[in-house]
C-alpha positions as CSV (number, residue, x, y, z in Angstrom):
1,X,-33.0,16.9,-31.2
2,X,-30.1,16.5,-28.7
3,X,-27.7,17.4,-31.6
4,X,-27.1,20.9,-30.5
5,X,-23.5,20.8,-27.9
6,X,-24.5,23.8,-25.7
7,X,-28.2,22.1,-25.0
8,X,-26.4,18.6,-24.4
9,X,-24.4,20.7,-21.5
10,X,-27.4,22.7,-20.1
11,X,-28.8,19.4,-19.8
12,X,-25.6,17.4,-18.4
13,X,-25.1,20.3,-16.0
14,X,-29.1,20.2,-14.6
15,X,-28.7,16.7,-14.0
16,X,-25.4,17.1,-12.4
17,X,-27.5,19.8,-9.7
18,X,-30.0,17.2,-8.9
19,X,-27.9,14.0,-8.7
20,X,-25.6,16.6,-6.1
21,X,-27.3,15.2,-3.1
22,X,-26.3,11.7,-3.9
23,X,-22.6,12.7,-4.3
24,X,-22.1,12.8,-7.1
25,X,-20.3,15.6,-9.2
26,X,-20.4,17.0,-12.9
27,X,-17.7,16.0,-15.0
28,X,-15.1,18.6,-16.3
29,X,-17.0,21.1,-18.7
30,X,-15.1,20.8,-22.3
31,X,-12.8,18.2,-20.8
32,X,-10.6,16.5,-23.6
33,X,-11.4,13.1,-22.2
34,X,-12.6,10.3,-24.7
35,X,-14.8,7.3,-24.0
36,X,-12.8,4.3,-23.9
37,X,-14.0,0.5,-24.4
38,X,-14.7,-1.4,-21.8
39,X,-12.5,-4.2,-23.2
40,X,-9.4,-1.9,-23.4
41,X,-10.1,-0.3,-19.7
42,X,-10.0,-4.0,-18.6
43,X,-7.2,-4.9,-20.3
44,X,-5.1,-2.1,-18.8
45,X,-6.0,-3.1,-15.2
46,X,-5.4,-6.6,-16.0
47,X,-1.9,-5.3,-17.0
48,X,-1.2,-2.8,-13.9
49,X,-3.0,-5.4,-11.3
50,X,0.0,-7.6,-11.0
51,X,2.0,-3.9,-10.4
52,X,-0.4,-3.5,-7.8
53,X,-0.2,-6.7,-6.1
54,X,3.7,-6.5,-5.9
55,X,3.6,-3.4,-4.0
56,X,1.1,-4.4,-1.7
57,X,2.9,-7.4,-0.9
58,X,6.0,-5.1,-0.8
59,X,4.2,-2.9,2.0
60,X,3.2,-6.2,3.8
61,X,6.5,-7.7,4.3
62,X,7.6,-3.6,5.1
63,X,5.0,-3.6,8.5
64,X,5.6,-7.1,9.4
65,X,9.7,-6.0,9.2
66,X,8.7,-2.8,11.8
67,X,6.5,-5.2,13.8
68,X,9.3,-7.7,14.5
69,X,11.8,-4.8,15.1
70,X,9.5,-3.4,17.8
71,X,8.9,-0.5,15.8
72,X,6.9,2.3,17.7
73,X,3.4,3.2,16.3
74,X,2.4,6.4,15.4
């Protein structure tokens, strides 16, 4: 059975080495992380999105401000 930790991170880690080429990457060994539910994950971008979308807008009216001024590129 899969019950025993240490086999369940041989086997995360193996998988991790042959998944490598593709980009992707282990997780954190003994991380302290905790599966969330996908409800509550998209209920907390639903509540930081319009946080998001203010600062965008923010930056938006920011470069048309330095394009109007002339403002020099870098």
């Amino acid at each position: 059975m899969l019950d025993d930790r240490q086999k369940m991170r041989d086997m995360q880690t193996s998988f991790a080495a042959k998944v490598a080429p593709l980009g992707l990457q282990r997780g954190v060994e003994g991380s302290p992380a905790q599966h969330q539910k996908v409800k509550r994950f998209y209920g907390l971008v639903k509540e930081l999105n319009p946080q998001r979308q203010v600062a965008q807008q923010s930056i938006r009216q920011a470069g048309q401000q330095h394009s109007r001024s002339g403002g020099v590129g870098m």
